[in-house]
Every structure is written in structure tokens, then in C-alpha cells.
NUSEBA-935283 format. One line per field, with one value per residue (C-alpha): residue number from 0; x negated, y negated, z. Coordinates in steps of 0.2 Angstrom, whole numbers, plus 2048, in hexadecimal, padded with zeros to 3 digits. Each point is the difference from the previous one (the first is absolute). Example, Ala and Ser with C-alpha at 12.3 -4.5 7.8 and 13.67 -1.06 7.14 Angstrom:
nr: [0;1]
X: [7C2;7FA]
Y: [816;7EF]
Z: [827;7FD]
This chain:
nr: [0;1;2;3;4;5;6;7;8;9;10;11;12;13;14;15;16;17;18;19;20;21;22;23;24;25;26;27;28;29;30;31;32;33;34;35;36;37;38;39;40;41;42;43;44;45;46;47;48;49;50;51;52;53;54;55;56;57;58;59;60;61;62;63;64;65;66;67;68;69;70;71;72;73;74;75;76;77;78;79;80;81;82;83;84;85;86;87;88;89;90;91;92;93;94;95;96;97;98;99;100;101;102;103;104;105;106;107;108;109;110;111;112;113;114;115;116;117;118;119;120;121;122;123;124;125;126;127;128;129;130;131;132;133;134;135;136;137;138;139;140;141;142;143;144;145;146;147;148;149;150;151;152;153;154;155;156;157;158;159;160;161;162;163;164;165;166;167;168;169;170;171;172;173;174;175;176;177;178;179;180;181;182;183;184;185;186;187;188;189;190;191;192;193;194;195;196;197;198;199;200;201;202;203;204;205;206;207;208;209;210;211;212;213;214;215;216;217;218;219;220;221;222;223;224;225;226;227;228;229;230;231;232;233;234;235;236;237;238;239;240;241;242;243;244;245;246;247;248;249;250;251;252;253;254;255;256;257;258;259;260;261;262;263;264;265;266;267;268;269;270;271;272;273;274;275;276;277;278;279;280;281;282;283;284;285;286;287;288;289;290;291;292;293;294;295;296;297;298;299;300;301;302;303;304;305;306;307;308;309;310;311;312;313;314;315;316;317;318;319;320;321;322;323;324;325;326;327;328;329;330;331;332;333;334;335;336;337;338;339;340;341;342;343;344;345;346;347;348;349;350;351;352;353;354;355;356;357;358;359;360;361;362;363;364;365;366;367;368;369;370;371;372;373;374;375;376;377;378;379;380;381;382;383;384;385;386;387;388;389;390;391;392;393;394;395;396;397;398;399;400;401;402;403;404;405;406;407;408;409;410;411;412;413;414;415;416;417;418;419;420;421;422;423;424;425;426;427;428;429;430;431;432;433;434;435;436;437;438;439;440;441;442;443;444;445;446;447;448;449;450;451;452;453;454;455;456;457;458;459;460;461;462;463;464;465;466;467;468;469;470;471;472;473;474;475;476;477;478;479;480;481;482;483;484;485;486;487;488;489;490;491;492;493;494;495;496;497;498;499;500;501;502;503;504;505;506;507;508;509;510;511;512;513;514;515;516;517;518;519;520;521;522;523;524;525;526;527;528;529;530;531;532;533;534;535;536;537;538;539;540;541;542;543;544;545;546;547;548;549;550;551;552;553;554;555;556;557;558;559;560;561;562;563;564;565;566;567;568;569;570;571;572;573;574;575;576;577;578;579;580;581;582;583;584;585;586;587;588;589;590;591;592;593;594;595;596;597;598;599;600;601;602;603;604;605;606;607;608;609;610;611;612;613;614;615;616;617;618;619;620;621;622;623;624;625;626;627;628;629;630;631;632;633;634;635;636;637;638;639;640;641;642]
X: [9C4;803;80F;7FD;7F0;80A;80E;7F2;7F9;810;802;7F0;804;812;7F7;7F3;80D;80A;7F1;7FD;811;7FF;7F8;7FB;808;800;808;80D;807;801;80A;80D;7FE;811;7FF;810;803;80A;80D;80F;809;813;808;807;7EE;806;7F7;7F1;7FD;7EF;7F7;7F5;7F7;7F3;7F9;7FE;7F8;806;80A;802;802;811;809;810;809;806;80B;7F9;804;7F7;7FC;7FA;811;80D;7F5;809;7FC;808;801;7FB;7FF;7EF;803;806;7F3;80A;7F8;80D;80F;811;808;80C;7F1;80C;7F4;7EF;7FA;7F3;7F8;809;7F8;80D;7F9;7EF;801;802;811;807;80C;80B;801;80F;7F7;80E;800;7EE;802;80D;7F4;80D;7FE;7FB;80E;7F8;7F3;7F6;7F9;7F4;7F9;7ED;805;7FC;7F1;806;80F;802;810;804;800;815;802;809;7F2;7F1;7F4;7F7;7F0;7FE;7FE;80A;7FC;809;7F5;7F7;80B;7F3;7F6;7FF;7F5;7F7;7FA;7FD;7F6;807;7FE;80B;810;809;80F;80E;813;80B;810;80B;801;810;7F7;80B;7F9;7EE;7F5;7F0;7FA;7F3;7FD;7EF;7F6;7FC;7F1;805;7F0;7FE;80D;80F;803;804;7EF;7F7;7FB;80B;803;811;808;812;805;807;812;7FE;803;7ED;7F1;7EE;7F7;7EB;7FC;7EF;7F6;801;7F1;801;800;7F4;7EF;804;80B;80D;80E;813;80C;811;811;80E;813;80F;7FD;7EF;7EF;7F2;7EF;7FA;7ED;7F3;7F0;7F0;7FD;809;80E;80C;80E;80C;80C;80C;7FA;800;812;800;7F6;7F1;7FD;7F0;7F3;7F2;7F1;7EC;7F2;7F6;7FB;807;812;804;80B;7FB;805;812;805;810;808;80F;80F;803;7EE;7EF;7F0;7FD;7F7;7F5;807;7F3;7F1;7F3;807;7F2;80C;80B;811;806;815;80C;813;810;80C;811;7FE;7F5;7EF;7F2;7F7;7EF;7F4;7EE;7F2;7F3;7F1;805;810;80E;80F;810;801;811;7FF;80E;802;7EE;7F5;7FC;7FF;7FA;810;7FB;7F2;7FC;7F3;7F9;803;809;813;803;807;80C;80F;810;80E;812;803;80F;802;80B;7F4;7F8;7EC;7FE;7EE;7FA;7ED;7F7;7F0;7F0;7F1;7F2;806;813;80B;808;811;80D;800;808;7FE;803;7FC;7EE;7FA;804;809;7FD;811;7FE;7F4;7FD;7F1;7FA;804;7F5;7F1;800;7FA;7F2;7EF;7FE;7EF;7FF;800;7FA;7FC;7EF;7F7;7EE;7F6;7F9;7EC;809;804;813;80C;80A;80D;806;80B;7F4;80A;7F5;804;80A;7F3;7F3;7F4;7F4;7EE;802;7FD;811;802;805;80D;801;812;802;812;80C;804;7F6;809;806;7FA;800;80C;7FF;80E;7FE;7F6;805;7F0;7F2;80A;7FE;7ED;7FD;80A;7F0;7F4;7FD;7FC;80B;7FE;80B;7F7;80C;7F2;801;80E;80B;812;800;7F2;800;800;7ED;800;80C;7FA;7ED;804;806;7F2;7F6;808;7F2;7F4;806;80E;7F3;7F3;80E;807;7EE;7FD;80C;7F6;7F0;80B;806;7EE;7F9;811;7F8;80E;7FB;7F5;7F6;7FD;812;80A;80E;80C;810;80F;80E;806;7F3;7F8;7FD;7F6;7F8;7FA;7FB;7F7;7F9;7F7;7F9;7F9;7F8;7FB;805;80E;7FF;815;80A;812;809;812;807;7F1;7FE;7EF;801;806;801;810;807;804;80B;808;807;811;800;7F4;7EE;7F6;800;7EE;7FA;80B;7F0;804;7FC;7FA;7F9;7F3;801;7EE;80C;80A;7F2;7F9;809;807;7F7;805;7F1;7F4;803;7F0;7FC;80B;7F6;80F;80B;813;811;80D;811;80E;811;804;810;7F6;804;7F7;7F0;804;7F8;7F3;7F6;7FB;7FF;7F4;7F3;803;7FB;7F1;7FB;801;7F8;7EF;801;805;80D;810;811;80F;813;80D;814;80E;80F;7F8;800;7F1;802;808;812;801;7FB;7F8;7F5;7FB;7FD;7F4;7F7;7FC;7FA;7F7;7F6;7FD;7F9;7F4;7FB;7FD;7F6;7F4;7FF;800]
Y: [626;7F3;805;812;7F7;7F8;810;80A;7F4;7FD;812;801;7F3;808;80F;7F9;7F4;811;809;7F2;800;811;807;811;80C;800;808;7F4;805;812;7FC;7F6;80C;806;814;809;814;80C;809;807;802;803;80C;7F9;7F9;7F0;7F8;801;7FD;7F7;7F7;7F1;7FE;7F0;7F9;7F1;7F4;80C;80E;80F;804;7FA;80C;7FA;80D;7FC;80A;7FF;808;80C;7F4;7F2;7F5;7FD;7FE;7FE;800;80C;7F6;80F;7FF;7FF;80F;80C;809;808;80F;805;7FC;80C;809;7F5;7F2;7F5;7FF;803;80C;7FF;7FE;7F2;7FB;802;7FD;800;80F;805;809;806;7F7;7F8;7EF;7FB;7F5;7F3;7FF;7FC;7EC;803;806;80F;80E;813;808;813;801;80E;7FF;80B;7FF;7FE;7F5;806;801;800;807;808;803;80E;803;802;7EF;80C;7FF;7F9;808;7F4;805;7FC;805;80B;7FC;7F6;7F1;7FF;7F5;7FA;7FB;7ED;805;811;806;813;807;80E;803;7FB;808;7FD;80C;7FF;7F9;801;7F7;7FD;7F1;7F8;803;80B;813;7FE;810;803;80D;80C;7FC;80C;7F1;7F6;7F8;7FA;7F7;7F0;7F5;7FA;807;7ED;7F9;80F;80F;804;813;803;804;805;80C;7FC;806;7F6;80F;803;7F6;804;7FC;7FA;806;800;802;7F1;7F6;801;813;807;7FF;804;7FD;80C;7FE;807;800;805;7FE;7F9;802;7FE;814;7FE;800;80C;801;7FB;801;7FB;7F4;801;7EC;7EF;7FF;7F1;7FD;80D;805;80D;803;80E;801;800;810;7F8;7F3;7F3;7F8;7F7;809;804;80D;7F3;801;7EB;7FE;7F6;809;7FF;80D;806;810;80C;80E;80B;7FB;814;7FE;804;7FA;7ED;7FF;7EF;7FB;7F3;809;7F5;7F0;7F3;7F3;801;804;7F5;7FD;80C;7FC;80B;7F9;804;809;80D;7F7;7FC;7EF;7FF;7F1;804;7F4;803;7F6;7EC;803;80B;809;808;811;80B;812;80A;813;804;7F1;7F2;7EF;7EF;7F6;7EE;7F4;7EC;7FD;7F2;805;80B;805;800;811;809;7F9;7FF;807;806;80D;809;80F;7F6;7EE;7FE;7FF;7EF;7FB;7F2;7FF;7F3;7FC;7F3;7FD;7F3;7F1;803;803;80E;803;80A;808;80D;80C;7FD;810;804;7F0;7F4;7EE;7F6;7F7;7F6;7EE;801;7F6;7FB;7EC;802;80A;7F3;7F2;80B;806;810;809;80F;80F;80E;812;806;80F;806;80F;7FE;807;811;804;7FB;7F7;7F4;7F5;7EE;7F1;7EF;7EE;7F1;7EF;7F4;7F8;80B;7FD;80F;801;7F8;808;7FF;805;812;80A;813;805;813;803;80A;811;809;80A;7F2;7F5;7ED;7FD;7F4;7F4;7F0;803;7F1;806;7FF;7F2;7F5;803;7FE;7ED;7FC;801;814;80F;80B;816;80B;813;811;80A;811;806;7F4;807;800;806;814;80E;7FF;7EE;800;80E;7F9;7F2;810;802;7F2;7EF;7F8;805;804;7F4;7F3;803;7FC;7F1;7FA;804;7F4;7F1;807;801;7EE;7FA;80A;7F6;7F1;7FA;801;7F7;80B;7F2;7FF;811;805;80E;800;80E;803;812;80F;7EF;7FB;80F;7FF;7EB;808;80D;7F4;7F5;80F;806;7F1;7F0;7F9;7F7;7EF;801;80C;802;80F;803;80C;80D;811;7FE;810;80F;80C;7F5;7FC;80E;803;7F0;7FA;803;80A;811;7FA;812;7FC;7F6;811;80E;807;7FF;7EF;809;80F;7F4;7F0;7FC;802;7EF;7F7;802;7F3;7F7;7EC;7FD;80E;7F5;7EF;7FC;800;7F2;7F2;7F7;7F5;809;7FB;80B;7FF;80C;7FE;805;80A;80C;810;808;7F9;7FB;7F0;809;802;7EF;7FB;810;7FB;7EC;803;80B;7F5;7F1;80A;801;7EC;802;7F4;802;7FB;80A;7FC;806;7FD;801;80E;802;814;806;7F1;7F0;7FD;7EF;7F4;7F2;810;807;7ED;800;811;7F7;7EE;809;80B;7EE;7F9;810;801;7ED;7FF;811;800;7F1]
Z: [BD5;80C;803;805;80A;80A;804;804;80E;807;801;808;80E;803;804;80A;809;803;808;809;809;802;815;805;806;816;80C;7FF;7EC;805;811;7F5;7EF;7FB;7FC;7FA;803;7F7;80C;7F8;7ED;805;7F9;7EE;7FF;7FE;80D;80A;811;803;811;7FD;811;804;810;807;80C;80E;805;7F6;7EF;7F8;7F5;7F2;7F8;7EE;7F2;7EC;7F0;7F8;7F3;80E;7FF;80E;80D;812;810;80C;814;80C;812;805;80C;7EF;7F4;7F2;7F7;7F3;7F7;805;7F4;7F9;7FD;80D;810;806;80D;80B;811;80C;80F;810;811;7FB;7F6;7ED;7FF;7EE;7FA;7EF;7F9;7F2;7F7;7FB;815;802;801;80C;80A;802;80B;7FA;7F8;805;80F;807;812;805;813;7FA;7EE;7F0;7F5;7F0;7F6;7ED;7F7;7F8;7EB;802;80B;810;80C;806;808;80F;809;812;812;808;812;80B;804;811;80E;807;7F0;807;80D;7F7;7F1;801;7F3;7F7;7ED;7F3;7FB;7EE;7FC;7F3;804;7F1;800;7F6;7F0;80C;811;805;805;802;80B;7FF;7F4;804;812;800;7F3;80D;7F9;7EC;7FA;7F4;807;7F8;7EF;7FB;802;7F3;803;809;80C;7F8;7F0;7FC;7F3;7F0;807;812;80B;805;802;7FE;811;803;813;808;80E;80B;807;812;805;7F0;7F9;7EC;7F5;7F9;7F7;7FC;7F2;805;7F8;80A;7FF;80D;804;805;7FA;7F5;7FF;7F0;802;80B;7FB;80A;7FC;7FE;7F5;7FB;7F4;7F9;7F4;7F8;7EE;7F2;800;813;800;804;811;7FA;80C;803;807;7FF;804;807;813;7FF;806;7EE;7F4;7EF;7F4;7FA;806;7FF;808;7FD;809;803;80A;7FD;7FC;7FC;7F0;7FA;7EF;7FF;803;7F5;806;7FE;80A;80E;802;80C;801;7FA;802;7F7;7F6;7FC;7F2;805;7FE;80B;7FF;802;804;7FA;802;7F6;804;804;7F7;7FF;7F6;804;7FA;7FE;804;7F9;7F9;805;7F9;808;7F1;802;7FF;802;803;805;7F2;80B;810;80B;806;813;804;7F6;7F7;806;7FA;802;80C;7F9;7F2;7F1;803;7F0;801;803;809;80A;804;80B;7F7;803;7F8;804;7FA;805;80F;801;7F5;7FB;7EF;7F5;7F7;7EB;7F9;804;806;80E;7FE;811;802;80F;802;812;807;7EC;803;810;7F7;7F3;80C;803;7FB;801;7FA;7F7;804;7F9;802;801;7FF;807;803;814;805;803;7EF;805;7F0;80C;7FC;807;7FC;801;804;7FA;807;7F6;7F5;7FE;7F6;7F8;806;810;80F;80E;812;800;80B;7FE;805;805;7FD;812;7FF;7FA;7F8;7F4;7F5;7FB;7F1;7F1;805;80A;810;80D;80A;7F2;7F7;80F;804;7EF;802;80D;7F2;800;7F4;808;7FC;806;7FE;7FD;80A;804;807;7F6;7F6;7EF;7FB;803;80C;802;804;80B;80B;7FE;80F;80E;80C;7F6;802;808;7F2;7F1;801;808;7F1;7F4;807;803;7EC;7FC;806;7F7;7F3;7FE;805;7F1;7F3;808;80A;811;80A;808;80F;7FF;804;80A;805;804;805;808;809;7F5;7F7;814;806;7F0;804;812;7F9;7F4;80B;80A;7F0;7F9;803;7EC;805;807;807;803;805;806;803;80C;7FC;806;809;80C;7F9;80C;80B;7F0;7FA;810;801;7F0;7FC;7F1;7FC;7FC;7FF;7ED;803;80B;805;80D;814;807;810;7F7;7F7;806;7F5;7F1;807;805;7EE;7F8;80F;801;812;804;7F1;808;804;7ED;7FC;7F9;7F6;808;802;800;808;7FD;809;803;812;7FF;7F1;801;7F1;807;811;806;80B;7F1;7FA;814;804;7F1;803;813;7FD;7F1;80B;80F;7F4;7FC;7EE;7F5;802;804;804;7FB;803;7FC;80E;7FC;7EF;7F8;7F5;7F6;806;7F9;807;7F3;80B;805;7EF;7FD;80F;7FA;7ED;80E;808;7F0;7F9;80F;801;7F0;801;80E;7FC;7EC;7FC]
């Protein structure tokens, strides 16, 4: 008895001494977490290609690429120049292809990969006037096709920018780099971007002599939204079919009798359902019609099928559709995968899967497929995450004042203890048409280090859960959406986690109109932080750089009321709760003007608040002494107003 006494205290102090050593997680354990990706399985499936990617002190985000078996041994790592991105393994499993910056712009080209220390030069380059956007190869290993610009760049484009909308067409050379043309000159506008970053505008065939090709509408010069499936080869283009709405990713499937892709019958520009139409031409018909998630990423493979990413509610599985029916292929039990897996390109490559997957105690990793289930084969960022306490986190689930069922993922500081009331911080997730995702959250993560409850709400408007709740937000984002976020914090007041003297809002992008609408609202919250947040509508929807009708497809100038609606830079004078406004000041999604409009009239009527803002810095800094500043300059905030 004495015996056991004595192991069981020594137990207990080991564990106590280890909690003790143990710190939150800040700003500064995300900036150096370690995060591997899955990128490519070369052909023989013996080895897959993976990124692990962490940041730093300063500068941007570093990227090492290593090789690993299947079954997680003979881990090496691969020396790229900094300049080269590969997205694929060749044919003979040998090199790598990929985009290769030259003169400041991404060019296609291939890498041996017994060469790569040498730091040796391309063995096959493709040069194109504009650069490329992306590349895919096809089933046989004879081509690639490689989405880019056609035009010849502007001469003077040191001294000018001319404004034009964008153009993507189709250049097909071949696996060599020797006879490369431009297929189907008339496509001049190929939606989703590279094919190698998922959902993709292109697909080939099964027999590599004709590809399946996404166009749309572009921004500048149109309104709405439409749509085209066409099918490419080197003697031209035809007219699949034509879709009155947003579509992404595609596929040949059925045998090749059938093209698959992503769209929706909402008036939101969010594709979300499954859909298929006959190669031959025709009508599209939705094959997921009573589809109580969202489809979100499809990508073909080799073998005829289509991938397809579904998030259903804060988590998500990857679905295989195939002769007709779509079936749920695999799931992370405690988490989530990132994307879709990765796989070898090329008809004969036996069906060997990489997937990237997270949850919230873990980095993300690579892992593979054994049967059914999913074996994570990769450690990345575990020795860091053991020096740290991370809360828990859960998912939660309340029905709001309006009758809504809402779902949410809630972080609890390190520590916590049950029945005691902590500083709360409701944090409405970008988009909106997306969701937050049960993996580890760097944003909610760190304000929960400061001491925080932290909730992040899938309001209306958000994927995964429906049809109907994704179209609810359109026309409605500054109430509905507003009353559902706002539910959250009744919510955790109500589980007794909050402190009601003690709340605070936070959001970046959709989750930054949505603090700026906030505070116009309501005077609950005693801080509030908003990043580059829409706060006047009616410019907005101008000026960003991609399509934004899916919040309101009416005329700005036909029924300007409809803008000013839900637009807080025409509320300002409501503001009661001190506000932080932060915007990088190269943003394009949400230019800069938007934060300085509503900072400008907020300080014009004597209210709280400060304005920062980050040189050269996109929607979101990529800088880390920047994104380190954005998390300095919440801690300071919430510190000074909710403590």
C-alpha cells in the first residue's frame, strides 16, 4: 500500500511539474508550427511528395519538400530552389514538374530529381509571354496541359497598369517541350485557376487527346454569372453546356460519357452540390439533390473517377463518385483532411492516396489510406505541441431566439476550470460562404492563450450545412447572419462561460464586416477588432477583384437603400464600443478604402478607435513580423478595453 501510495504521488507531481512547464499557445507557436501537405504519389506509388511549411520571426512563410513511403519510412528531403513549386511527378517517377519562377514570373518547367542538389538547370522549360498559372499532365504522361495568358505583356507596364479583365486560355505542349500551340483559342476566359491547386477548370480524357474545360463570365465587363462546359482538343473546341450560376472543378466520368461538376441553384456564387452532364451535350442534371452538406472540391482521377470533398457541418469527408453514385470514401474521425488527396496522375499507377489531415490538437500531416481508414504517417509540429497547453475544444450546438439549430467550434483557455466565468471572444469566420473546420485554428487558439473562451459560429450562410442554409445569408448577411453570430454569445453566456461584463468580437474579411456591423448594432461588447471589413457596400462591390453579387445581385445604382442597409460606415454614429481596425494596404478583395472610410467617419464623431494598417500587405499579411503585429496589436486591444 505504501508502495503504490508513494507511485501514485510521484505520478501526480510528474504530471503537475509537466503542466507546469507547459505555456499557452501565442502568436509566436503558430508563426514557428511546422505543417506538412500532401502534393504528389509518383507513379509506382512508392513515394509521396509532401511540403511542411513554417514561419518565422520574419519574412515569409518557409516551405521544405520531402519524399516518404507509403508506410512512413525513408523519409528524404528533396533541396529545391526557392524559385521552383513542383506539382507533380513525370512519367517515369524520375523528376518533378511544376511552376519555376524566371524573371519574376512562374514559367512551366521540369526538375530530375537526382539533380536537385545540384541545383541544376530545368531539363524542359516552357516560356510563355505572360507566365503560367498552372499545369496538369495528362493520364498517358505525353502532355500537359498549362493555363495562362495569352497576351503579350504591356511594354510600358513599369510606368501603367491598364485595366482590362482577365484572360486564361489553354497551351498544350508536349511531355518533352517540344510542339506546344495553344488549343482552342476562342476559351479565353477558363475559370478556377491552375487545375494543380483543386478544382481546377480542366480535365483530360482517359486517352489524353481531349480535355474538359470550366469557362465563365469574367468580372469586369458583366453583372451575373454564367457559366460554360466545353470540350477541347487540338481541332478546336464544342459547346458542352451552359450554366446560369458559379461552377468549379470538373471531371470526365461514367466511362467518359458523362463530364462532372460543382454547382448550385442558389442565387450565392458557392457551388455546392454534384452535378453531371452528357459529354454528347445537354442538360446538367444535380445528382445530389437532397444534399444536407456541401460539396465543395471535386478533382478527376486517372482511373475515371471524380473526388469529391464534402463538408458536413465542422468536419468533412471525401466522397468517390463513379458509375452513377456518389459514396463516402474516407473520413478524419477527429478532425478534418485539407483538400483532396493526392494521387498519381497517370492510367497504370496503382491507387495509392496521400491526404493532408489536422485536428485540434495536431498540425497538419500527411496520411494514408489503409482500407477504410486513415493512418497519419508524418510527426510534423507534435514535439512543439507537446510543450504546450492547449484547451479543449469542442463542438457545440444551440437553437438561437429565431428558432435557428446553429452549430460552432468553442476553444477554452488552457486551464479551464468549469463553473467559472472567462473573458469571451465570438469569432465570425471569412467567407461566407465557408465554414470553420475542426482542426487547429491558429486565430482562436491564440486568443484563447490571452485567457479567452473563444466561439467561432457556422451562421447562415455557412457550407456544410445544406442548400437552404447556404442561400439563407443572400440579401440578408446583415441580419440574419448578424442574429446568428450575436446568438453565439447568448449562447455561451447561458453554458456560463462568458462574462457578460467581459465580451468581445473579432473577424477578419466576411468575419470583419460582421465586427463593423456588430458594433453598429449593439453596444454588448466592450472590444472589438475588425479586419479588412466590408463596411460600405455599394463601392465594394465594384472594386474588389473577384465577383461579389453573391451577397446581392440588385443594381447598386438602381437601389442604393439596398447597400446602405447593411453597410456601418452610414451607422457610425451608433458605435459606442471601442474598435480596432486592421487592413493591409495593398488589399484587393477589400481594398483599403474600407477600413479608412469607416475609421475616418468613426473618428470624425469622437468614438474609440485606432486604425492599422500593413505596408505591401494583400488581404491578409504574408509577412510574419506583420501577422505577428496583427495578434500584438489584438492583445493590446483587448487588454486595455476588456480587461
Amino acid at each position: 500500500m505504501r508502495l503504490a501510495l508513494g507511485l501514485s504521488l510521484a505520478l501526480v507531481v510528474t504530471a503537475s511539474a509537466e503542466t507546469a512547464s507547459k505555456h499557452p499557445f501565442g502568436a509566436h507557436d503558430w508563426a514557428t508550427l511546422r505543417n506538412a501537405s500532401a502534393v504528389a504519389v509518383s507513379p509506382d506509388g512508392k513515394d509521396i511528395l509532401y511540403q511542411v511549411s513554417f514561419g518565422g520571426e520574419k519574412g515569409r512563410t518557409n516551405h521544405e519538400w520531402h519524399l516518404i513511403h507509403p508506410d512512413g519510412s525513408d523519409v528524404r528531403k528533396v533541396e529545391l530552389s526557392d524559385d521552383f513549386h513542383p506539382a507533380g511527378f513525370t512519367l517515369d517517377g524520375h523528376a518533378l514538374y511544376g511552376t519555376f519562377k524566371i524573371n519574376d514570373q512562374s514559367q512551366f518547367a521540369v526538375f530530375p530529381i537526382d539533380s536537385l542538389k545540384a541545383r541544376a538547370t530545368p531539363s524542359v522549360t516552357v516560356m510563355l509571354p505572360s507566365g503560367i498559372q498552372g499545369a496538369a499532365a495528362s493520364p498517358d504522361g505525353a502532355r500537359y496541359a498549362i493555363l495562362a495568358d495569352p497576351r503579350t505583356p504591356d511594354a510600358l507596364a513599369k510606368v501603367r497598369t491598364v485595366v482590362e479583365a482577365e484572360q486564361t486560355s489553354l497551351y498544350v505542349v508536349n511531355a518533352d517541350g517540344t510542339n506546344g500551340k495553344w488549343w482552342c483559342q476562342d476559351l479565353k476566359d477558363i475559370a478556377g485557376g491552375p487545375a494543380i491547386e483543386g478544382s481546377g477548370a480542366i480535365a483530360w480524357s482517359a486517352d489524353g487527346n481531349s480535355l474538359a474545360v470550366l469557362s465563365s463570365t469574367p468580372k469586369i465587363g458583366f453583372h451575373y454569372v454564367k457559366s460554360f462546359v466545353d470540350t477541347c482538343s487540338a481541332s478546336g473546341s464544342r459547346r458542352v453546356t451552359e450554366i446560369a450560376n458559379s461552377v468549379s472543378g470538373i471531371a470526365f466520368v461514367n466511362g467518359g460519357h458523362d463530364i462532372a461538376f460543382l454547382s448550385t441553384t442558389t442565387s450565392v456564387l458557392t457551388p455546392d452540390h454534384l452535378w453531371t452532364v452528357a459529354v454528347a451535350g445537354g442538360k446538367p442534371k444535380d445528382v445530389t439533390p437532397k444534399l444536407d452538406a456541401s460539396a465543395v472540391s471535386l478533382e478527376p482521377d486517372p482511373r475515371g473517377k471524380a473526388w469529391v470533398l464534402i463538408n458536413r457541418g465542422v468536419q468533412n469527408e471525401i466522397d468517390s463518385y463513379d458509375d452513377g453514385e456518389l459514396k463516402p470514401a474516407y473520413r478524419w474521425p477527429d478532425g478534418i483532411t485539407r483538400g483532396l488527396p493526392a494521387y498519381s496522375e497517370y492510367v497504370g499507377s496503382p491507387e495509392q492516396l496521400a491526404f493532408t489531415v489536422t485536428d485540434p490538437e495536431h498540425a497538419a500531416n500527411v496520411a494514408v489510406a489503409q482500407g477504410t481508414a486513415l493512418h497519419r504517417i508524418t510527426n510534423e509540429g507534435d514535439e512543439q505541441l507537446a510543450k504546450i497547453d492547449l484547451g479543449q475544444v469542442r463542438a457545440v450546438h444551440w437553437t438561437s431566439k429565431e428558432g435557428i439549430a446553429l452549430e460552432g467550434i468553442a476553444t477554452f483557455p488552457a486551464g479551464y476550470q468549469e463553473g467559472r466565468k472567462y473573458p469571451f471572444l465570438v469569432l465570425p469566420h471569412g467567407g461566407p460562404e465557408a465554414n470553420d473546420e475542426l482542426g487547429l485554428d491558429p486565430f482562436s487558439r491564440t486568443i484563447a492563450g490571452l485567457g479567452y473562451i473563444v466561439l467561432q459560429p457556422e451562421y447562415r450562410g455557412s457550407t456544410g450545412y445544406g442548400t437552404e442554409f447556404l442561400d439563407a445569408i443572400y440579401q440578408h448577411f446583415g441580419d440574419r447572419a448578424f442574429h446568428d453570430v450575436d446568438s453565439a454569445t447568448d449562447y455561451a453566456i447561458a453554458q456560463g462561460w462568458a462574462d457578460p461584463q467581459k465580451l468581445a468580437i473579432f473577424g477578419w474579411s466576411a468575419g470583419g464586416f460582421m465586427t463593423s456591423w456588430t458594433v453598429t448594432q449593439t453596444g454588448r461588447y466592450r472590444a472589438a477588432i475588425e479586419g479588412a471589413g466590408i463596411t460600405d457596400w455599394a463601392s465594394f462591390m465594384w472594386t474588389s477583384d473577384i465577383q461579389q453579387i453573391d451577397y446581392d445581385q440588385r443594381w447598386a445604382a438602381e437601389d442604393p437603400d439596398a447597400f446602405r442597409k447593411f453597410s456601418a460606415v452610414d451607422f457610425a454614429d451608433k458605435v459606442t464600443t471601442p474598435l480596432l481596425i486592421e487592413h493591409g494596404d495593398a488589399d484587393k478583395r477589400v481594398p483599403t478604402f474600407q477600413g479608412q472610410e469607416f475609421f475616418e467617419a468613426l473618428r470624425a464623431y469622437g468614438k474609440t478607435v485606432r486604425f492599422v494598417t500593413y505596408p505591401g500587405s494583400p488581404h491578409f499579411p504574408v509577412l510574419w513580423e506583420q501577422r505577428l503585429d496583427v495578434f500584438r496589436e489584438i492583445e493590446a486591444w483587448l487588454k486595455k478595453y476588456n480587461s
